[in-house]
N, CA and C atoms as a LAMMPS dump frame, in Angstrom:
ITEM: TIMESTEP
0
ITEM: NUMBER OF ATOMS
645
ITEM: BOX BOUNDS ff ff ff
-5.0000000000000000e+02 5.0000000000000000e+02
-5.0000000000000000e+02 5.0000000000000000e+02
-5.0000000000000000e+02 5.0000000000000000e+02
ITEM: ATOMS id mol type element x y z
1 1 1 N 127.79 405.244 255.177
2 1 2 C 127.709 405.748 256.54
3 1 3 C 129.078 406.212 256.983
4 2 1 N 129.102 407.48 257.252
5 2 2 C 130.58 407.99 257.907
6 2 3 C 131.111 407.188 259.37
7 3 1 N 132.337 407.28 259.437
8 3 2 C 132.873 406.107 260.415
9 3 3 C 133.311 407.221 261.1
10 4 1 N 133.009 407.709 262.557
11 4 2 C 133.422 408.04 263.627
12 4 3 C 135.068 408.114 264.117
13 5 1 N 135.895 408.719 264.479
14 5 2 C 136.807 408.544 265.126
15 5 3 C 136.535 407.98 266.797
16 6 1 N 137.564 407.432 266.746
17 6 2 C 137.439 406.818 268.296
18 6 3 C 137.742 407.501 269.018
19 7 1 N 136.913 407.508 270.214
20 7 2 C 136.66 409.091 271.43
21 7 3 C 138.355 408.887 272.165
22 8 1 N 138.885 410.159 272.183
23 8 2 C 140.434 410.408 272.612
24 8 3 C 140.656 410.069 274.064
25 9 1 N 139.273 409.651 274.689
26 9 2 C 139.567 409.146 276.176
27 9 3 C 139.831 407.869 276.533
28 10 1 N 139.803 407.034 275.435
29 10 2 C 139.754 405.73 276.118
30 10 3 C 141.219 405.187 276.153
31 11 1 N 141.561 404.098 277.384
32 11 2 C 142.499 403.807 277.974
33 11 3 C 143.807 403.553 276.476
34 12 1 N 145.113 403.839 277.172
35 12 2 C 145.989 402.967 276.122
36 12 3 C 146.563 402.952 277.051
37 13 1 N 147.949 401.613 276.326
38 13 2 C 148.877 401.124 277.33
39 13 3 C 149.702 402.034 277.9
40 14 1 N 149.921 401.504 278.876
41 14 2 C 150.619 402.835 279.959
42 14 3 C 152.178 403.4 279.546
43 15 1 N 152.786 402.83 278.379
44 15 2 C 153.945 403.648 278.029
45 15 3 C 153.598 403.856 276.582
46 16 1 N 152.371 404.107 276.152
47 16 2 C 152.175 405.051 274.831
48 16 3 C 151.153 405.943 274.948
49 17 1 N 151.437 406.702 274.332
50 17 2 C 149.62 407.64 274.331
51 17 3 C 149.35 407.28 272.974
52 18 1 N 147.991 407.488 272.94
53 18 2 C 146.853 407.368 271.811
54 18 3 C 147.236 408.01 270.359
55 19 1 N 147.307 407.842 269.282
56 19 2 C 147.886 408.135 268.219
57 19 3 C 149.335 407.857 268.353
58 20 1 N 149.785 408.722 268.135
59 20 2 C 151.487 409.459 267.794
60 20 3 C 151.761 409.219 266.117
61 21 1 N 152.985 409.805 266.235
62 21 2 C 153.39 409.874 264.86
63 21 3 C 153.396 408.425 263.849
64 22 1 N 153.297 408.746 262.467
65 22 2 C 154.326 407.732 261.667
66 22 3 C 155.315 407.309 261.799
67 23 1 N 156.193 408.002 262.455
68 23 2 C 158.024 407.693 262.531
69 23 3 C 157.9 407.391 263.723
70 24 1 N 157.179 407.787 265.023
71 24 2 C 157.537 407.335 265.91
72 24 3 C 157.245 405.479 266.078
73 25 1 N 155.82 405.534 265.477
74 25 2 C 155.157 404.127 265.184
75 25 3 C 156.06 403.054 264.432
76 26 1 N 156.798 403.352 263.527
77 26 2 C 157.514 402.749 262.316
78 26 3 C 158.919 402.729 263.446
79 27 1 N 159.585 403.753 263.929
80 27 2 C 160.745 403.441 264.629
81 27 3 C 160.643 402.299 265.729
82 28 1 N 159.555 402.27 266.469
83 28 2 C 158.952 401.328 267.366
84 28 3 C 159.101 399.748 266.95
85 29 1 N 158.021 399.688 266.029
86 29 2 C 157.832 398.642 265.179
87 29 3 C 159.643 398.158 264.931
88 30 1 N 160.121 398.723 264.177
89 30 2 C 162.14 398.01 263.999
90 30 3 C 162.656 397.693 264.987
91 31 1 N 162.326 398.377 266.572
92 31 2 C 163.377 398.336 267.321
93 31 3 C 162.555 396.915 267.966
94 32 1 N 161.272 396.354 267.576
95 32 2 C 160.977 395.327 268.205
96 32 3 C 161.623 393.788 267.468
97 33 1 N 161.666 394.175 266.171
98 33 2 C 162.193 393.568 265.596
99 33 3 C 164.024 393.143 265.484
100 34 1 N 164.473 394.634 265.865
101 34 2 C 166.28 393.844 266.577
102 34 3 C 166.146 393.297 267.857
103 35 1 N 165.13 393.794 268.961
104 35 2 C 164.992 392.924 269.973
105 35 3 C 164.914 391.138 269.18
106 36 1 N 163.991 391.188 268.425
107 36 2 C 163.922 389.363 267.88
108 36 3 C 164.657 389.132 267.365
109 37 1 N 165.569 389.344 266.906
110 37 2 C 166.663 389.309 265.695
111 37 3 C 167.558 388.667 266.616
112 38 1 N 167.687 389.475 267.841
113 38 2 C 169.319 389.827 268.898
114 38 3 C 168.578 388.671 269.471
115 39 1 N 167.686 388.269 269.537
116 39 2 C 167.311 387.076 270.813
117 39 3 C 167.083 387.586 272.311
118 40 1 N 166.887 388.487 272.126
119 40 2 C 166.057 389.464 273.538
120 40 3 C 165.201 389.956 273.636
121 41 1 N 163.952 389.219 273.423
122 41 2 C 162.634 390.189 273.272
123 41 3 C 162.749 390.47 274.161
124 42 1 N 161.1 391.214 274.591
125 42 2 C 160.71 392.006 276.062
126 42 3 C 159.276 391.215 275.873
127 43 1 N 158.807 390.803 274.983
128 43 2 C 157.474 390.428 275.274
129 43 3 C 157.417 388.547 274.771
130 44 1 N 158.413 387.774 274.223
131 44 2 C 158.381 386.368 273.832
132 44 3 C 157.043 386.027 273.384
133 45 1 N 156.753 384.803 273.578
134 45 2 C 155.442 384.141 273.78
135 45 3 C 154.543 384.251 274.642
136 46 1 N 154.497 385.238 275.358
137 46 2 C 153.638 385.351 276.772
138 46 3 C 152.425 385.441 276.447
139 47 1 N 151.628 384.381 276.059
140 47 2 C 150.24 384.588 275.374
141 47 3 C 149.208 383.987 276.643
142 48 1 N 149.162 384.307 277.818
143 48 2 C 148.641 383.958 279.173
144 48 3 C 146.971 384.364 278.734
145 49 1 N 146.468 384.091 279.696
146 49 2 C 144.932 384.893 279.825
147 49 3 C 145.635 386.053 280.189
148 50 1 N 146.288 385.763 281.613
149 50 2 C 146.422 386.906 282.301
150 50 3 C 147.605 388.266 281.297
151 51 1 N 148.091 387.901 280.492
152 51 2 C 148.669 388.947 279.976
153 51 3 C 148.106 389.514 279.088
154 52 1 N 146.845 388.673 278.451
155 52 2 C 145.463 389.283 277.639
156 52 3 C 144.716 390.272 278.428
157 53 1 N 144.493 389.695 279.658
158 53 2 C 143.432 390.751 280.327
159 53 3 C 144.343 391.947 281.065
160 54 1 N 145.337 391.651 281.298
161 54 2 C 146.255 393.05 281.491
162 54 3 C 146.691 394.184 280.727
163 55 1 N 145.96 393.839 279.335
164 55 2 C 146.842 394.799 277.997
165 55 3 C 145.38 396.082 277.73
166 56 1 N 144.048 395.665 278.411
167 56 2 C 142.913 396.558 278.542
168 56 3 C 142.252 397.097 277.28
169 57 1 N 141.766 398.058 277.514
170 57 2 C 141.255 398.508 276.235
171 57 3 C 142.32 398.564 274.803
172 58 1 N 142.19 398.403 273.728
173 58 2 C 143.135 398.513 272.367
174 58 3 C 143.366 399.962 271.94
175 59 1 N 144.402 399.926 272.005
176 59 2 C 145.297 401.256 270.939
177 59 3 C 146.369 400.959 271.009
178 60 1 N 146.336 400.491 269.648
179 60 2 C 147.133 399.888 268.576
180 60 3 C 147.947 401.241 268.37
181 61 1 N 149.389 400.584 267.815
182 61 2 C 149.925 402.102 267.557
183 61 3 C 150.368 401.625 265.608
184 62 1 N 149.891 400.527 265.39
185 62 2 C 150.564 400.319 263.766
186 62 3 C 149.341 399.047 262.947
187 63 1 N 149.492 398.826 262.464
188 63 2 C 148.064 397.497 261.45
189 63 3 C 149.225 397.293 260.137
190 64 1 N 149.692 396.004 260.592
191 64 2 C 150.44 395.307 259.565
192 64 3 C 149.99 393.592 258.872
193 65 1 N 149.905 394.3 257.553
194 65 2 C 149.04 393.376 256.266
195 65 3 C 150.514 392.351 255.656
196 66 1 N 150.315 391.097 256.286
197 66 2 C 151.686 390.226 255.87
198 66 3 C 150.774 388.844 255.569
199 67 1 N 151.695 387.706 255.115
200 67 2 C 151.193 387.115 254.471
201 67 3 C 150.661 385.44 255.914
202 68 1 N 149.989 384.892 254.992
203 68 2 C 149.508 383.585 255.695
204 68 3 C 150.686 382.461 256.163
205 69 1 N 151.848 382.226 255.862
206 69 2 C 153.255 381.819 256.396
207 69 3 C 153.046 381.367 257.533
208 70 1 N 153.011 380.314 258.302
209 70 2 C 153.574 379.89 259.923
210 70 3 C 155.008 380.193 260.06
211 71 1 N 155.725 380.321 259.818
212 71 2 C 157.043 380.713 259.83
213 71 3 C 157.352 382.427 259.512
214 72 1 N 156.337 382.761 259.621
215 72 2 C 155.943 384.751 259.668
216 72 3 C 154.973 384.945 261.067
217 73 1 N 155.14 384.54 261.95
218 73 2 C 154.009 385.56 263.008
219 73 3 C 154.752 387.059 263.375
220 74 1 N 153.507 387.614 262.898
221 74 2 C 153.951 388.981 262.713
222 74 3 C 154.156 389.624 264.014
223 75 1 N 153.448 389.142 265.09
224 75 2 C 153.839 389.814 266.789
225 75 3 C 155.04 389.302 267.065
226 76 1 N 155.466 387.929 266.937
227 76 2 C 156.725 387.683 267.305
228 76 3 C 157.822 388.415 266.817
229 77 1 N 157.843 388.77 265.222
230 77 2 C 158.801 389.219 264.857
231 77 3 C 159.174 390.823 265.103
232 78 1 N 158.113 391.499 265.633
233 78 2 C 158.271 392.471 266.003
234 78 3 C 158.213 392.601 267.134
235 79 1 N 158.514 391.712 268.286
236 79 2 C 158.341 391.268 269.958
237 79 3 C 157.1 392.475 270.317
238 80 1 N 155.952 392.594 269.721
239 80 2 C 154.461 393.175 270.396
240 80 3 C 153.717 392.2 271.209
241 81 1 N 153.366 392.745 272.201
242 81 2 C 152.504 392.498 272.598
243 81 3 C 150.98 392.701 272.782
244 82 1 N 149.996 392.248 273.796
245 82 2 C 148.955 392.227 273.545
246 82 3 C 148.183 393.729 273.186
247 83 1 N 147.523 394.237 272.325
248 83 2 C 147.146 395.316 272.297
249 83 3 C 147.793 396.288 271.149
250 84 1 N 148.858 395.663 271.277
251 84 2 C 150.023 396.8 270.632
252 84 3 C 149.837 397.126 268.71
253 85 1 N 149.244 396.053 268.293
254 85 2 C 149.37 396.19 266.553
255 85 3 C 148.086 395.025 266.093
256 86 1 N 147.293 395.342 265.079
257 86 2 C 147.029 395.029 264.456
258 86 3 C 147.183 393.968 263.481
259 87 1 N 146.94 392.608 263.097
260 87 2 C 147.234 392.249 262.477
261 87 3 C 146.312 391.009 261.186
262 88 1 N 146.474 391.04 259.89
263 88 2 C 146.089 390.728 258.602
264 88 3 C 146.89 390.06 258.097
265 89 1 N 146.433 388.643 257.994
266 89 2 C 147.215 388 257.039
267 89 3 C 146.911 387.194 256.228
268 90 1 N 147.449 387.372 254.639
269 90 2 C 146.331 386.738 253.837
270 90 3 C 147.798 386.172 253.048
271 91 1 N 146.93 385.195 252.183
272 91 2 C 148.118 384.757 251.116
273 91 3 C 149.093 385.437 250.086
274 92 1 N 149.607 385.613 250.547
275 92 2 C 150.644 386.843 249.907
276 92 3 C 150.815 387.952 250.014
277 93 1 N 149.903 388.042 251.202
278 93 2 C 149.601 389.474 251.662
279 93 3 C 148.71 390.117 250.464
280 94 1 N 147.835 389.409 249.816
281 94 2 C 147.108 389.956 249.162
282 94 3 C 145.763 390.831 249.406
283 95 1 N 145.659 392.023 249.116
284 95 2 C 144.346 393.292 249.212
285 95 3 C 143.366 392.663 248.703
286 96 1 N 142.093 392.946 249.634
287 96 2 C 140.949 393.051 248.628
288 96 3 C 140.073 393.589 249.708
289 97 1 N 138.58 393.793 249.45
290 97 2 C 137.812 394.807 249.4
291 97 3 C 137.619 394.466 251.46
292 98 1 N 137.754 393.329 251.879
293 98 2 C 138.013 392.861 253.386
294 98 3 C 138.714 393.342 253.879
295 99 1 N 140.098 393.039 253.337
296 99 2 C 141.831 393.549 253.858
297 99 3 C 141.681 395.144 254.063
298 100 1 N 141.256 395.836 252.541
299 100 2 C 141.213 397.243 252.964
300 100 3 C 140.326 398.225 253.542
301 101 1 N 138.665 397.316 253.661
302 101 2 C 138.204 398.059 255.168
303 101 3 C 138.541 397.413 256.405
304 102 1 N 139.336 396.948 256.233
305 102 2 C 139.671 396.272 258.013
306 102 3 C 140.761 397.373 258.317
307 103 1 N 141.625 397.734 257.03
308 103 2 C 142.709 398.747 257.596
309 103 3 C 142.328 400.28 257.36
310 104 1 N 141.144 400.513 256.543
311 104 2 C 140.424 401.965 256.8
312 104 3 C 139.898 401.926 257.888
313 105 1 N 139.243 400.754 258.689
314 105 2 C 138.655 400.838 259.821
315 105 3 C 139.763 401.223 260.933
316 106 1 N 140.601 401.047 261.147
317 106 2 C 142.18 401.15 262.355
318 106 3 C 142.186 402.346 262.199
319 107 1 N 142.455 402.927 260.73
320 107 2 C 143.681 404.055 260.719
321 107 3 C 141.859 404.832 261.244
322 108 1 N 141.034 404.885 260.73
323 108 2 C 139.615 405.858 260.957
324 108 3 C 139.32 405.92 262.698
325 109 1 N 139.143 404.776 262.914
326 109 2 C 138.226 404.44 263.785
327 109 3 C 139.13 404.469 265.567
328 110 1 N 140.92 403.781 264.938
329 110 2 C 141.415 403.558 266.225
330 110 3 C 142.343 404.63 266.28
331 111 1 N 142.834 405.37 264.923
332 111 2 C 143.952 406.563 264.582
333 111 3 C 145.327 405.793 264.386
334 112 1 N 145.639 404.411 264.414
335 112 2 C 146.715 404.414 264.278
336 112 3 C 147.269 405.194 263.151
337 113 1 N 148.625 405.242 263.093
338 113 2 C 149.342 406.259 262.358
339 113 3 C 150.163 405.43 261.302
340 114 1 N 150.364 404.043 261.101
341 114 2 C 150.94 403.533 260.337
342 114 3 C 150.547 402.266 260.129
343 115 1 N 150.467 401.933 258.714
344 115 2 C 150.036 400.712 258.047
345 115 3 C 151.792 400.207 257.177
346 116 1 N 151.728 399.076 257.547
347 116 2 C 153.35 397.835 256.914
348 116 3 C 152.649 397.116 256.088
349 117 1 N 153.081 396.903 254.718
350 117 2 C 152.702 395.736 254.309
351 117 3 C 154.049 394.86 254.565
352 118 1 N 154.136 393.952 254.727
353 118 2 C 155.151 393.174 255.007
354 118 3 C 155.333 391.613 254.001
355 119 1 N 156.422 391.334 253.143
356 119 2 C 156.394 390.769 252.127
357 119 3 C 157.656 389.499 253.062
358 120 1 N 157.783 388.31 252.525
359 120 2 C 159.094 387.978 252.599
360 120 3 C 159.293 386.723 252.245
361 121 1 N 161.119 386.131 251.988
362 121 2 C 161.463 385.533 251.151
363 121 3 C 160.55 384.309 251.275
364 122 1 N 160.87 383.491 250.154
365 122 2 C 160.624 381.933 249.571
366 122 3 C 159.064 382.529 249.668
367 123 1 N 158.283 383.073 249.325
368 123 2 C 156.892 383.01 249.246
369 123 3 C 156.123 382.128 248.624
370 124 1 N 155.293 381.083 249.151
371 124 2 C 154.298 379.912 248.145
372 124 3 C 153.323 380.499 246.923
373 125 1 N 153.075 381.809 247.469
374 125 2 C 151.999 382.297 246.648
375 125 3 C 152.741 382.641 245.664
376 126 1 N 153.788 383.407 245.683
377 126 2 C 154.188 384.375 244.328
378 126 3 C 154.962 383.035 243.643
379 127 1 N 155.262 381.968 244.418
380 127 2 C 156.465 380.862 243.36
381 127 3 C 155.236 380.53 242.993
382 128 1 N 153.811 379.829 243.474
383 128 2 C 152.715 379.546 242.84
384 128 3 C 152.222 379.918 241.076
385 129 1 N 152.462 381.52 241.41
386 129 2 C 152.268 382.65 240.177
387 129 3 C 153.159 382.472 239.448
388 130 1 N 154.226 382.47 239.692
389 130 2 C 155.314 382.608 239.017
390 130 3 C 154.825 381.131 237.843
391 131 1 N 154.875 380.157 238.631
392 131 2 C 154.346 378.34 237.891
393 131 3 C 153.509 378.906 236.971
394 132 1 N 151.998 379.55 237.867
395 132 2 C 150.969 379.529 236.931
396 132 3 C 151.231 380.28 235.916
397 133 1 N 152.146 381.603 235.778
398 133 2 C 152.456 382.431 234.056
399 133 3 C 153.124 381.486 233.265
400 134 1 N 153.997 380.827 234.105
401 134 2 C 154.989 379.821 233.427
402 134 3 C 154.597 378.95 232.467
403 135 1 N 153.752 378.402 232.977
404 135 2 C 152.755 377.122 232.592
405 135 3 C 151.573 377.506 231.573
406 136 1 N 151.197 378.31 232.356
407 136 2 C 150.189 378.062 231.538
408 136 3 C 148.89 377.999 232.054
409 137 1 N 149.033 377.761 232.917
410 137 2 C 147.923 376.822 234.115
411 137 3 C 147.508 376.968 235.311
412 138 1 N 146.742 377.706 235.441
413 138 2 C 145.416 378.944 235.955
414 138 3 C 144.979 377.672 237.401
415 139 1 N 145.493 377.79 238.308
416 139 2 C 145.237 377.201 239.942
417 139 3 C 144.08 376.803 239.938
418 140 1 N 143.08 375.958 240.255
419 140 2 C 141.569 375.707 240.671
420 140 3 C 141.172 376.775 241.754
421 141 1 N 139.603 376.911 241.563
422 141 2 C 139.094 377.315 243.03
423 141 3 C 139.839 378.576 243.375
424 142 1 N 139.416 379.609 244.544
425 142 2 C 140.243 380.939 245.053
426 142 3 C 141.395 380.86 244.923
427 143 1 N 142.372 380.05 245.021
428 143 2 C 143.572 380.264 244.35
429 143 3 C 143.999 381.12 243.034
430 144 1 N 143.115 380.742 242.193
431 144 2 C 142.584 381.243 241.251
432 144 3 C 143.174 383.037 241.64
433 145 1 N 142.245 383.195 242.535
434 145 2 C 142.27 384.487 242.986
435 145 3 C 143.86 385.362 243.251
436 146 1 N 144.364 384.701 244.211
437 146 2 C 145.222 385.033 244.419
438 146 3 C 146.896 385.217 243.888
439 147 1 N 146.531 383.929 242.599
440 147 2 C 147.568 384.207 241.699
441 147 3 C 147.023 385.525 240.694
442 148 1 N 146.094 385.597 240.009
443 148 2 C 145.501 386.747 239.381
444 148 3 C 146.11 387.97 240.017
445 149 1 N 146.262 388.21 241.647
446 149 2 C 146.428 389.396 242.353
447 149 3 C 147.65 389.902 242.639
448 150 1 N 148.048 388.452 242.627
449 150 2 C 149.8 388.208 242.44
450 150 3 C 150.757 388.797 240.891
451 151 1 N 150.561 388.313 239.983
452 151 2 C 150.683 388.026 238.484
453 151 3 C 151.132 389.822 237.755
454 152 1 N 150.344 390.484 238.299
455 152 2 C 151.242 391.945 237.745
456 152 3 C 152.215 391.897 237.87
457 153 1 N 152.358 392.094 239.595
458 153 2 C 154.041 391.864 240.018
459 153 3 C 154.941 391.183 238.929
460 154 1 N 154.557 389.077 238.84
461 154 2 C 155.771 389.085 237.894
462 154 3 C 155.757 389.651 236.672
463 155 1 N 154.005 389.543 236.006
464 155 2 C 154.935 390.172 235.106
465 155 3 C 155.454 391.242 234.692
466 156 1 N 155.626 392.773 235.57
467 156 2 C 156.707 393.713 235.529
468 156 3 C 157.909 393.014 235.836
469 157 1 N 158.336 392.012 236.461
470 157 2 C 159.852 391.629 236.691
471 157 3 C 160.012 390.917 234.99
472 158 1 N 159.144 389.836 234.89
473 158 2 C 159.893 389.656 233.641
474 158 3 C 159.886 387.742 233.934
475 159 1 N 158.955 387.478 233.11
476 159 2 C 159.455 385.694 233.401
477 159 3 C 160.291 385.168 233.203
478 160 1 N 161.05 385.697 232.73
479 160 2 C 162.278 384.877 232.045
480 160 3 C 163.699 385.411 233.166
481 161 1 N 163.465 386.606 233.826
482 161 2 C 164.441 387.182 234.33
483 161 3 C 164.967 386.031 235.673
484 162 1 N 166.127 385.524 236.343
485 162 2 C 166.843 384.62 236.54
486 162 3 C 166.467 384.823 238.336
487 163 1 N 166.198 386.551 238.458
488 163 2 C 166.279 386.5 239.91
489 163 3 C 164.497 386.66 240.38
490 164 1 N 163.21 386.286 239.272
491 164 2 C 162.083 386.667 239.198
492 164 3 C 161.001 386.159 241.243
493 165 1 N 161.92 385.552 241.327
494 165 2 C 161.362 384.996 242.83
495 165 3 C 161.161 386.418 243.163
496 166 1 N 162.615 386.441 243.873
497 166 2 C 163.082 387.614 245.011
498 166 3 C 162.588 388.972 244.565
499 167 1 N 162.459 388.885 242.885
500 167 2 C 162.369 390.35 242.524
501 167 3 C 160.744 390.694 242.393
502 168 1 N 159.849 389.54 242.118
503 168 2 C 158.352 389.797 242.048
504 168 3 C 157.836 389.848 243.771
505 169 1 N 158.295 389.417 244.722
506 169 2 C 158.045 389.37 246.022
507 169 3 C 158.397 390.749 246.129
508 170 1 N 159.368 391.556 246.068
509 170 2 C 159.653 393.342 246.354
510 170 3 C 158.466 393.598 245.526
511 171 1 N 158.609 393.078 244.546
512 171 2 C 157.197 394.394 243.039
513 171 3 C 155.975 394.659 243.805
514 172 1 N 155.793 393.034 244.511
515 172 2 C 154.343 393.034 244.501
516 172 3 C 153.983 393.841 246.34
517 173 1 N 155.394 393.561 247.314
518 173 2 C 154.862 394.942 248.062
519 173 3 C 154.687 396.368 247.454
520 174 1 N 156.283 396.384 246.839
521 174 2 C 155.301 398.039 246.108
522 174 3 C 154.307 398.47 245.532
523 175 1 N 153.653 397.253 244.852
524 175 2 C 152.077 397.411 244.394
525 175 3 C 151.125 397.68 245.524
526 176 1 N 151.3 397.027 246.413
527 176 2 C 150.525 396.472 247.386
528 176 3 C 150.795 398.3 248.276
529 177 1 N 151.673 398.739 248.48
530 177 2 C 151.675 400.12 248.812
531 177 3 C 151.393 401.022 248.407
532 178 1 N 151.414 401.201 247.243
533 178 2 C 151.123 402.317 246.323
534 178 3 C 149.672 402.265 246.3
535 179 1 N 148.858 400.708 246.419
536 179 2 C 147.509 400.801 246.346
537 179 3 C 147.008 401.229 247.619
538 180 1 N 148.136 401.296 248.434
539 180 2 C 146.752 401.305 249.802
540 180 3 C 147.2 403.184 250.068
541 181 1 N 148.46 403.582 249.427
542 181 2 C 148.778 405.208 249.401
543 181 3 C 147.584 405.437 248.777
544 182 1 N 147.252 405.187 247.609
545 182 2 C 145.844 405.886 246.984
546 182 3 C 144.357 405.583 246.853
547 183 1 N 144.402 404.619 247.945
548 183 2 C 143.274 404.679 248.421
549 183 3 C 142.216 405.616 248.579
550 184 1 N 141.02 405.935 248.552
551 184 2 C 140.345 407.03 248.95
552 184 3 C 140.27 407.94 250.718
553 185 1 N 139.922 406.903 251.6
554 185 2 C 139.821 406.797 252.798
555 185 3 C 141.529 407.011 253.629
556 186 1 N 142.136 406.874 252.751
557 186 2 C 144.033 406.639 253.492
558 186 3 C 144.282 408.218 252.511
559 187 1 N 144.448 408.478 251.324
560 187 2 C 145.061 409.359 250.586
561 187 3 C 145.005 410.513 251.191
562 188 1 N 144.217 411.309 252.057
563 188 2 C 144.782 412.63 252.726
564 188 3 C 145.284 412.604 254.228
565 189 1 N 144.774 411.587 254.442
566 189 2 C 145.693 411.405 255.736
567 189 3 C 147.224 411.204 254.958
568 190 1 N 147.46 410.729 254.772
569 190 2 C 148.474 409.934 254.24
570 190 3 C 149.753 411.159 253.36
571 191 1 N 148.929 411.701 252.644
572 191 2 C 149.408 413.547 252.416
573 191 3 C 149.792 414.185 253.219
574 192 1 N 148.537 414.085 254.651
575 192 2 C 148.97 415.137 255.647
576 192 3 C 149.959 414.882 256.38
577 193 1 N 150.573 413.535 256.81
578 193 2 C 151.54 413.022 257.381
579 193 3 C 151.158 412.807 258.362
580 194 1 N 149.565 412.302 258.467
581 194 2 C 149.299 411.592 259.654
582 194 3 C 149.18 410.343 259.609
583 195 1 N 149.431 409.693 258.472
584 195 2 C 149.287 408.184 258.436
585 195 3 C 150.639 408.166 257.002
586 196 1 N 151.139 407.022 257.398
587 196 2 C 152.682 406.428 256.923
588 196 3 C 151.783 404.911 256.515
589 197 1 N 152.169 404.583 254.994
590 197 2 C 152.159 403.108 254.692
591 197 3 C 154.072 403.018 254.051
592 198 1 N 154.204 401.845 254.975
593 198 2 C 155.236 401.464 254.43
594 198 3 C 155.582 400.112 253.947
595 199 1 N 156.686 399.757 253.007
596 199 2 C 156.968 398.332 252.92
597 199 3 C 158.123 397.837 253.312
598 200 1 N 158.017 396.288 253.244
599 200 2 C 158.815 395.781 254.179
600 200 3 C 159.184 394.283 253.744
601 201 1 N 160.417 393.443 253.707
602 201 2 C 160.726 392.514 253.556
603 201 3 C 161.324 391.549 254.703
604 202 1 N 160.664 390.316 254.84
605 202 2 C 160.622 389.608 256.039
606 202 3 C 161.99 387.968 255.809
607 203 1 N 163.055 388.609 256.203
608 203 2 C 164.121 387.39 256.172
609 203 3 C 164.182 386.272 256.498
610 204 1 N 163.936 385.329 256.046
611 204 2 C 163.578 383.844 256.994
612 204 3 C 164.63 383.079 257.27
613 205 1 N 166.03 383.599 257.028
614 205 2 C 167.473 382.933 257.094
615 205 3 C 167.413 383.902 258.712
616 206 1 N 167.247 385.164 258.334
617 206 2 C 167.87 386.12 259.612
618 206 3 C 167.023 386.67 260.677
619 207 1 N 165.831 386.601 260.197
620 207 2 C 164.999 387.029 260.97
621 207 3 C 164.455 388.511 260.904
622 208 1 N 165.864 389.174 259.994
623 208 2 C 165.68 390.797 260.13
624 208 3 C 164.316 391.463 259.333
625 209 1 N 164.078 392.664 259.433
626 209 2 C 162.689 393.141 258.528
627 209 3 C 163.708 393.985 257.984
628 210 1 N 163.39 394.179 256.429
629 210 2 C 164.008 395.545 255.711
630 210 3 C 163.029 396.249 255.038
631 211 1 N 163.195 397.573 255.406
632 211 2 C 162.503 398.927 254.924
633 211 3 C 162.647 399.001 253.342
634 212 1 N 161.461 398.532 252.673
635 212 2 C 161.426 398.621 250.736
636 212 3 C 161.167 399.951 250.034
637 213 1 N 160.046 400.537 250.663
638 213 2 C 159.2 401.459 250.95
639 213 3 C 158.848 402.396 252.004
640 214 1 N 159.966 403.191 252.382
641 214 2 C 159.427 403.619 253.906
642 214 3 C 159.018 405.095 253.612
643 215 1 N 157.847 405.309 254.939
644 215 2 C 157.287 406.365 254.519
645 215 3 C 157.671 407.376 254.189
């Protein structure tokens, strides 16, 4: 069944209009993030009713796929607020057939213009993977899963290689981008330069986000 675009009349927040660019979306997205960095958001924790029911109809201007982490909330680190982004988070930020119609559904349905995967340091899942190639010894239960989804990544870095943490956590966003660039549903948008996937690494010493992959 073909998925509709969402009708160009309905409300967005009063200092964005509906779509806009990749770069403008992606420049947005960073500058919320030196706001958190610098210790000056504009939007904190303000998770009220009343600042829920003030944010109105949704248009989202970005849908960022980061991982399951309590020490990663992805609105905080980019000081968004209600309405403003999208957000997916799975163990390692891992894709699958859920993750990527939830984000064909945004970019189709709401137009945002940019999809983040967002990766970052000390990750449980990829040191998980990293054990399970190591070892030998294949996780019980969906875990299962997610090291399997994990496991390319290291092994293009290399098990034996000294810096394989830090360096399979970058691989496996660039996997994780390149799959959602060639997607069926993303790949001509994505050509035309109406939709930007980018990647991204999430600092847990600094707080900062760094551009791996930018569109």
């Amino acid at each position: 069944m073909a998925v509709s675009r969402a009708s160009p009349t309905r409300s967005a927040p009063a200092d964005r209009a509906p779509g806009g660019s990749p770069r403008t979306a992606l420049a947005e997205l960073l500058a919320g993030n030196r706001r958190f960095v610098s210790g000056q958001p504009v939007h904190g924790h303000d998770v009220s009713a009343a600042a829920a029911s003030a944010s109105g109809d949704q248009q989202p201007y970005a849908v960022l796929l980061g991982c399951i982490d309590s020490r990663v909330p992805l609105e905080a680190i980019f000081d968004q607020t209600f309405g403003s982004i999208c957000v997916i988070r799975t163990g390692g930020h891992v894709l699958d057939r859920a993750v990527l119609g939830s984000i064909e559904y945004v970019v189709e349905v709401l137009g945002v213009p940019l999809v983040m995967v967002l990766g970052h340091e000390r990750c449980g899942a990829v040191d998980a993977t990293v054990e399970a190639l190591r070892t030998g010894r294949r996780p019980p239960g969906a875990l299962a899963h997610l090291v399997d989804r994990i496991a390319p990544a290291v092994t293009e870095v290399g098990r034996d290689d000294p810096q394989i943490r830090p360096l399979a956590i970058r691989r496996h966003v660039r996997r994780t981008v390149a799959a959602l660039r060639a997607d069926p549903l993303l790949a001509e948008p994505v050509a035309a330069g109406r939709v930007a996937v980018a990647g991204a690494i999430y600092d847990l010493a600094t707080g900062e986000v760094t551009l791996l992959e930018p569109p």
